[in-house]
Structures are given as structure tokens and as C-alpha cells.
N, C-alpha and C positions, 0 to 999 in steps of 0.2 A: 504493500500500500504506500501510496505519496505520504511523506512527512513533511514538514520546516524544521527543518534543523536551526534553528532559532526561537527570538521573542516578537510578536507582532509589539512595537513600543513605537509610539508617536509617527504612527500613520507610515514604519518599516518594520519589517522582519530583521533584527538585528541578533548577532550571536553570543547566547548565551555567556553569564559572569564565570558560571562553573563548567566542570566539562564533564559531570555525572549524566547518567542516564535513563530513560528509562524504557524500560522492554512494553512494547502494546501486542499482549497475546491476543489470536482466535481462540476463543474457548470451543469450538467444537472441533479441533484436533490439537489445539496447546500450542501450537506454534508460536515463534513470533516472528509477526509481520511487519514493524515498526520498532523504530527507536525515537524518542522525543528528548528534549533537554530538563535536565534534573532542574528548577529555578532555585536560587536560592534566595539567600535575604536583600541582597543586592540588586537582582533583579526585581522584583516584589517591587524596592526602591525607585527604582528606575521609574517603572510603570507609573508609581501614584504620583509622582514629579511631573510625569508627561499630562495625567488625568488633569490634576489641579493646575495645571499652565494654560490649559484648554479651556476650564471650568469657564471661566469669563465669558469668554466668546459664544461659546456652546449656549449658556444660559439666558445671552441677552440675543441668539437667534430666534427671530419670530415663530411661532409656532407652526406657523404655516410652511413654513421651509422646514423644520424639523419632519412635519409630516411627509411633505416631497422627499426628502431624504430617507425617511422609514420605509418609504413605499420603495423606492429605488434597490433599498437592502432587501424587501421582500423580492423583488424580480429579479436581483441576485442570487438566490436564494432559490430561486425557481427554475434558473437558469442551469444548477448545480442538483435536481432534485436527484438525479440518475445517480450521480455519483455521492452525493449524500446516503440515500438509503443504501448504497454498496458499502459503505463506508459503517453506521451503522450496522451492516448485519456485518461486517467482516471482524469487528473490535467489540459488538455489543453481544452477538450469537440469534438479535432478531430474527427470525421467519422475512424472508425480505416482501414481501406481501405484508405484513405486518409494521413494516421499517416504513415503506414507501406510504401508506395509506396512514399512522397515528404518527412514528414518529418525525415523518417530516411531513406529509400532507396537512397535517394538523399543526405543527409548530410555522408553516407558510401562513397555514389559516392566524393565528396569533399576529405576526404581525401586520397582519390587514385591518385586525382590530384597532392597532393601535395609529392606523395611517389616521381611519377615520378619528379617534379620539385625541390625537396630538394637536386637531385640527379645529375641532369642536370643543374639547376641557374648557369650562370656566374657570379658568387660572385667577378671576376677580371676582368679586360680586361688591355689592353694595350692601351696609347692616348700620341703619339709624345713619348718622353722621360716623360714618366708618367705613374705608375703604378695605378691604379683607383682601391680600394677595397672597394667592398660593407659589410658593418660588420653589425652584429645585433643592433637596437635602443638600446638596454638594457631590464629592467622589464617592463612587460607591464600587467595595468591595466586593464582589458576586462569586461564591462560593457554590458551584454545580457539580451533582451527583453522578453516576454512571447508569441509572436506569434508564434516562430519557435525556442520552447527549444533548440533542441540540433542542426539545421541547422542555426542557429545563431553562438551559441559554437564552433561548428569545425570553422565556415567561420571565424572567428580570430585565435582559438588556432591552428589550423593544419598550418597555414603560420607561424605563430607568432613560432613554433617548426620549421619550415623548414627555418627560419632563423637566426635561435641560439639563439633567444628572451628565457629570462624567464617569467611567467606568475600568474599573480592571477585573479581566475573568481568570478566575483559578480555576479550570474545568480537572474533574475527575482523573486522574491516572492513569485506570485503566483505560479512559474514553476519550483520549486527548484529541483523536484525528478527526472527531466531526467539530470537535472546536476549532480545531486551525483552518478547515473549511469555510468555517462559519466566517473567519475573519478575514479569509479573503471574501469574502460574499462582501463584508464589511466595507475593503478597502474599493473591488469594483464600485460599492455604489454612490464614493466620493463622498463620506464620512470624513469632516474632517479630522486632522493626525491630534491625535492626544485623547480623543472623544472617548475612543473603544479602544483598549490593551487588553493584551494575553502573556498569562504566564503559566506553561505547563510547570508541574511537580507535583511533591507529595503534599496531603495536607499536614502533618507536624512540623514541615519548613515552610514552602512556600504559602498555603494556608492558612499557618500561622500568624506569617512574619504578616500579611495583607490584615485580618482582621487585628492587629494589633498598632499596626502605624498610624503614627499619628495625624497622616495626610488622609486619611477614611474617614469620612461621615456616617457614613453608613452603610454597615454589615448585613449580607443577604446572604442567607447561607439553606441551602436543601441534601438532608443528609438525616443520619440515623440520630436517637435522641441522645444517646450519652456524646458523639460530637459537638450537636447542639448543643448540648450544656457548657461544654468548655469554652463555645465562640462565644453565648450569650455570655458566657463572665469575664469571657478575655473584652467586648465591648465594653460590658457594665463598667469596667474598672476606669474605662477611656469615658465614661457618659456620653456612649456615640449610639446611636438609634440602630435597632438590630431588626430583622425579619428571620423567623426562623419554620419553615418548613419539615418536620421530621414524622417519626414512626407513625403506623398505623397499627389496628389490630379490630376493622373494620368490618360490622354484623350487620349480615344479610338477612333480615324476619322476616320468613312466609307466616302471616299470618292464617287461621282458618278461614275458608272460601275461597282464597288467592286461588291464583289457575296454576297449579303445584306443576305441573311440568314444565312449564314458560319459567316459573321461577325459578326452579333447581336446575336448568339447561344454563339460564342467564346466570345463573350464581359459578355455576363451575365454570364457565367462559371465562367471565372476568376473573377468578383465580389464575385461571391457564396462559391466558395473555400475557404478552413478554415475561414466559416462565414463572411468572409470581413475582415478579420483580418492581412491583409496584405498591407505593405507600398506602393509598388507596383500596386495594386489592378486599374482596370482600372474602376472608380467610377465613369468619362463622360461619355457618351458615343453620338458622334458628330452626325447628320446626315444629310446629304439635303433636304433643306424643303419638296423640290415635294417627297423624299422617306418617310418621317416622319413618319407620319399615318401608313404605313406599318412596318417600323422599330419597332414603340410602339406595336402594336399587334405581333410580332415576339418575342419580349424580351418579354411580357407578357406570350404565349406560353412556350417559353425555360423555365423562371421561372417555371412553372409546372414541369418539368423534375430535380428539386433539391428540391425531400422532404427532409421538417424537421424532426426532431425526435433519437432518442435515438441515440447517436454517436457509439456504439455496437451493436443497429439493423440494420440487413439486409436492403439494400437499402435506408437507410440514407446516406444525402448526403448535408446537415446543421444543426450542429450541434449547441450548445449552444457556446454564448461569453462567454468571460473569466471568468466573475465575477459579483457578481450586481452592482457594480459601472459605469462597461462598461454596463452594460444593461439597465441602467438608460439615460447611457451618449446619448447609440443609439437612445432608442426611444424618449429620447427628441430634436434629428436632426431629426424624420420623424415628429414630430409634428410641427418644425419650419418649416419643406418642408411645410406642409398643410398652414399655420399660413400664409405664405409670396404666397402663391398662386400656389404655385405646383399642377399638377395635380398627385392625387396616384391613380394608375395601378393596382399595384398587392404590397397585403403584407398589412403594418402597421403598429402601435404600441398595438395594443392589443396583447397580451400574446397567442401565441397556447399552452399552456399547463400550467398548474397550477403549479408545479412546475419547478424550472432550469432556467437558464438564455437563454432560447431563444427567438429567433425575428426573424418573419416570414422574408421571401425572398422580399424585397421591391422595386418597381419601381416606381420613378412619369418622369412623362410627365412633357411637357410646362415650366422647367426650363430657368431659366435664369442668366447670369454669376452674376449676382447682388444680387443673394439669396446664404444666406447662405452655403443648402447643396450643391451649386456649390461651394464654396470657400473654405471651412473647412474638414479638413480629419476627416471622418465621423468612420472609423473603426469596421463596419458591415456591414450585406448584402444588401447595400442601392445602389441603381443605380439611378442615374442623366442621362436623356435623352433630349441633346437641342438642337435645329435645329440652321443653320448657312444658306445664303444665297449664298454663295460662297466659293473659296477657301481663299481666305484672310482673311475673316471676319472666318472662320476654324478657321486659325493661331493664331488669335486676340486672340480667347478663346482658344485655348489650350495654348497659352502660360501664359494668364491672371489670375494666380495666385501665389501665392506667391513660391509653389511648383514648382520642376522639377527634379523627380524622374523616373516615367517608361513612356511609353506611346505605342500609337502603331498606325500603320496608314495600312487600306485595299484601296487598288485600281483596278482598270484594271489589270494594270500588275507592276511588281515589279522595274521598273525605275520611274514609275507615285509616285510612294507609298512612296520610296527613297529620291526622289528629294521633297518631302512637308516633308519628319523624317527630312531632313537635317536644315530643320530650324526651327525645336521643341528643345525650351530650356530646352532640360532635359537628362537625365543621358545615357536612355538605351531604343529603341526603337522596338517596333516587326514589321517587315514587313510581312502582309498577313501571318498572323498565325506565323508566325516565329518561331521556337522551343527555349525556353532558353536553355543557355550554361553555363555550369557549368565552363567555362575557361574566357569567358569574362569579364570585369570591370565592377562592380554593384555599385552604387551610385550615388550622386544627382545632382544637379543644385542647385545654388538661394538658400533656407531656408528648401533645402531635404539635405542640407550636407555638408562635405569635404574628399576628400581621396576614397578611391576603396576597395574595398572586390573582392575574387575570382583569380584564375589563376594566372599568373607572376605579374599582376601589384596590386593584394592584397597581394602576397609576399613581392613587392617594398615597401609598406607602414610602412613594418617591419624591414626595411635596412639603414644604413647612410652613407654615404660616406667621404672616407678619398682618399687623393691622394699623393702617394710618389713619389719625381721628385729625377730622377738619371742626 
């Protein structure tokens, strides 16, 4: 695969302070296909010197040009879709049918949102004798995960540009090559230099040294919770404005009535999709007892309809996780499901294939909220199925974890379904299949987060307000 042997830093590709490295495996044979530069603290530096030299300029461009220019980066962007999705499935292990249609058909989608909104924001209003101006936080930090390369990426850089922010991106490790894409997408679409930086590395350096310098305003970071913990304190300590994105451990409730096969078909989809590798990811899945027994043998079924294998073969549709450390991680959660008395369904930890990092599509039965794989974000194709005795005793567990990130509730009909999401503590809920929206606030509850991603109020995250009284 193409690399930069370099830092995208004030509108060049310049080369690296250190000369470490680092390896970008395919996880579905281990290879590696790529080498990137290790960044270090120096580099980090570099970047938020260029960010903050830009700020002025960047900030006092009219919005309407900001949005010409978002829109530019999306047809950039669109320009690159072929080799994008090849890119992801080559570093990520996506299903390229998968790659091509969420994560980049969707992360194009995103920033068209934000051409419109860059264009339109009420960055002023009027209040009494009080002029209210929303202005850019300043440089902003953008720390991205490896689940969703570049539909991470845009969901902070495209707001973080629509609202006069400047930016340095620390993209994921394993997933450095659809960031370097992305930033030449960046530079074709005449962004100007200092606007948008890249610094590939690990997060305990490069990572670090970003959410800690003292040229960051504000820290955007999407990642697991105990990371989160450590950026949200390394911010705190700077009183610099943080967004934090993390865990899920997100419950699917078929309620009684719901149409139980549309639900437990759609409930093990969304598990199955990009491997489980999603915050999101609806990894309960609730059901009433007298449905139980059926519901298992349904999700059993569905599972058959998401073979594994080669993320570039025809009709693959689970591909390999990221990396062996995630593969390690996974299958020692379906050993603890065995270990604490789960019942396993379908899947396992044995290995389908000698090489690659993959793990069969997995379902256990007869969970209960006091094991593990019900409590831990598992981040693979693992499904937890528990029975509840009522609607309360629902609520009980879906809200009884430490998470509250996605969820979703099937019922009869969509006030039944509404009225029990309304008291799910968590971020963002589907009703009866619900389609997501790429305009809505994504984000968490409890220990999935702070702050919003998406549409006007993942713009708001990137605004501060000043207010002039006449």
C-alpha cells in the first residue's frame, strides 16, 4: 500500500523528527503492508505551531468560503472513494462492500452536512441589548480510533473547519493510511497550510504529547474509556475543553409484540458489522422469557447469513479484527462467557482459518447481567442474549452498566417503543429499526463520554461564546 513517509505540517509532507517506525499490518493474513513515521514530541510541536499560526486567518474567513472549501475536500474525497475503501479494507480487515458503502460513502455523506451548515450556522444572534457571538475554540487536538478511519476523521475535522477551528490529527496506529489519504484529499482541495496537520504515532507519545501542549484548546479524542480517562485528566489539569467519545455496552429490547424476527435478524446484523468493532454495537440483546427459546434459535439462524472470510471475497460479510492483540482480547471474553456459565450458540474461540485475525460470528444464550461478557465492551462479533421477566426488570439491565452509548428498543408500535427509549440512560436510541442520521447528536451517557459528534450540535462542540452588551 502507498504511504508518506512523513508529517502532513503547514500545508507539506515534511520528514519526520524521529526515525522510529511503525509496521501497518492486514489483519487477514498479518502481513505488513506499510510503514509510517513513529511522531514524536517534537513533531506533535511542530504541528500545533503551524495550527495556531493559521488560527487567525482561518477564523476570520467568512463562513461562506469555509463552506466552499469543505465542499471542495468532500469532492476530494470523492474523487479518492476507490482507493479509500481499498485502503480501509487493506489496514482495517473491512468487507470492502462494507468499506465502500458506511465507511466512506457515509463519512463523504458527513461532510456535505457540514458544507450546508458552515454556510447557514448562526454564529450571532441577538439577546435583549446583547450581541451573542459564537467564535471558534481555537487548535484543536483530534485524537481518532481505528474502527472507523476516516468516518471518525471527518466527524471532528469537517465541524472543527466549519467552525474556524485549526487542527492537528493523531489518527490511530494501526489505521494510519486512510488518514494520510485523507490529507491529501485535504491539500487537493486548497485548505489553506497550517489549517489541517497530521501526525502519525503511538498514543502514549504522540497522543500524549498533543492532548497535553499547551498550544491545544481543545481535546477531541474517540477511543476506549480507560484512555478517555487519562486525556480527560491530562486536559483537566491544562483547563482546556475536552470531547470524549468512548465505550459502549449497548441493549437491544424486543419488547413483547415487536415482530421478533425483524428484530433479532437486525440485532445480530448490527453486532456483525465491521466485526463488532463498533462503540455502538448493540452486544444485549433483551428478550421475554416466554419469547426466549425462539429469539436464540433466530439469532442462531441470522448468524449463518454473515460469513467469515477474506474481507475482498465475494460475499464476505466478517471480516478479520484489527490486530492480534484484539484477537487475543476477543477470544479470551468468549472463553470467560463459557468459564462463568454462558450458554454458546453459534461461533467460538477456535480460529476459522489458520491465518488472520479472525473470530467466528459468536452467540451465547442464558447470560446474565452479573457475567462478564454482559458488562465489558467486548469489541467483536460477540452477542449476549438475556431474558428479563418484564418491562422493569428490561430497564434494570439495560440501564445496569457502567455504559450509555447506543441502544434500541422494538415494540408493537412506535409510542410503546418511545415511551420505555425514554428512560434508557444512554446517548442515542433506534426505534423499531430506526435508520441512523447523519444530523443527529452521537454520544454517550455515564463512562461512554462527554460532548456530541454530528450535525449543528457536533459543530456547537467547536464554538465558545462571547457576548457584547450595547
Amino acid at each position: 500500500m502507498k504511504a508518506q513517509d512523513g508529517m502532513y505540517i503547514d500545508g507539506a509532507w515534511r520528514p519526520a523528527v524521529g526515525t522510529g517506525r511503525i509496521d501497518v499490518v492486514n489483519p487477514a493474513d498479518g502481513q505488513v503492508i506499510a510503514q509510517v513515521p513513529a511522531g514524536t514530541e517534537e513533531d506533535v510541536d511542530a504541528a500545533v505551531r503551524a495550527a495556531r499560526a493559521a488560527l487567525p486567518g482561518w477564523a476570520a474567513t467568512p463562513p461562506a468560503e469555509r463552506a466552499a472549501l469543505i465542499g471542495a475536500l468532500r469532492d476530494a474525497l470523492q474523487d479518492r472513494k476507490g482507493e479509500l475503501a481499498e485502503t480501509v479494507t487493506a489496514e482495517l480487515g473491512a468487507p470492502l462492500p462494507f468499506a465502500r458503502a458506511v465507511h466512506v460513502g457515509a463519512s463523504i455523506a458527513v461532510v456535505s452536512t457540514y458544507v450546508d451548515l458552515a454556510a447557514s450556522y448562526a454564529f450571532e444572534e441577538r439577546i435583549g441589548n446583547s450581541t451573542v457571538l459564537l467564535e471558534p475554540v481555537g487548535v484543536v487536538g483530534a485524537i481518532t480510533p481505528w474502527n472507523y478511519p476516516l468516518y471518525q476523521v471527518v466527524a471532528k475535522v469537517a465541524p472543527a473547519l466549519a467552525a474556524g477551528c485549526t487542527l492537528v490529527l493523531k489518527p490511530a496506529e494501526d489505521t494510519p493510511l486512510t488518514a494520510q489519504l485523507f490529507a491529501e484529499a485535504v491539500h487537493e482541495a486548497g485548505i489553506p497550510a497550517g489549517v489541517f496537520n497530521l501526525v502519525t504515532g503511538t498514543g502514549p507519545v504522540a497522543g500524549q504529547a498533543l492532548a497535553a501542549h499547551e498550544g491545544v484548546d481543545f481535546v477531541s479524542f474517540t477511543g476506549s474509556t480507560a484512555v478517555g480517562k487519562q486525556v480527560g485528566a491530562t486536559a483537566g489539569a491544562a483547563v482546556k475543553r475536552v470531547a470524549l467519545e468512548l465505550g459502549g455496552k449497548s441493549a437491544n429490547v424486543i419488547l413483547p409484540g415487536a415482530d421478533l424476527p425483524r428484530a433479532v435478524a437486525a440485532g445480530v446484523g448490527h453486532v456483525m458489522n465491521n466485526s463488532g468493532q463498533s462503540c455502538n454495537a448493540l452486544t444485549r440483546m433483551l428478550v421475554h422469557r416466554d419469547q426466549y427459546e425462539e429469539a436464540v434459535s433466530l439469532a442462531v439462524a441470522a448468524v449463518a447469513d454473515h460469513p467469515t472470510g477474506d474481507p475482498r471475497a465475494e460475499g464476505t460479510r466478517v471480516g478479520p479484527v484489527v490486530n492480534a492483540k484484539q484477537y487475543e482480547r476477543v477470544r479470551g471474553f468468549i472463553a470467560k462467557g463459557v468459564q462463568e456459565g454462558a450458554r454458546l450458540v453459534a461461533g467460538g474461540s477456535d480460529a476459522p482459518y489458520e491465518q488472520g485475525y479472525f473470530v467466528a460470528p459468536t452467540v451465547f444464550a442464558d447470560v446474565t447481567s452479573d457475567m462478564t461478557i454482559a458488562q465489558e465492551e467486548i469489541f467483536g462479533p460477540v452477542l449476549s442474549i438475556l431474558a428479563y421477566e418484564d418491562e422493569e426488570e428490561a430497564l434494570r439491565i439495560a440501564n445496569g452498566t457502567v455504559y450509555g452509548l447506543g441502544g434500541a428498543v422494538w415494540a408493537a408500535d412506535e409510542e410503546t417503543a418511545a415511551a420505555f427509549a425514554r428512560r434508557m440512560d444512554t446517548g442515542q436510541v433506534d426505534i423499531n429499526g430506526g435508520r441512523y442520521n447523519i444530523l443527529a447528536p452521537f454520544g454517550g451517557h455515564k463512562q461512554s463520554g462527554v460532548g456530541r459528534e454530528l450535525g449543528p450540535h457536533g459543530l456547537a462542540e467547536y464554538l465558545q461564546t462571547k457576548s457584547l452588551q450595547f
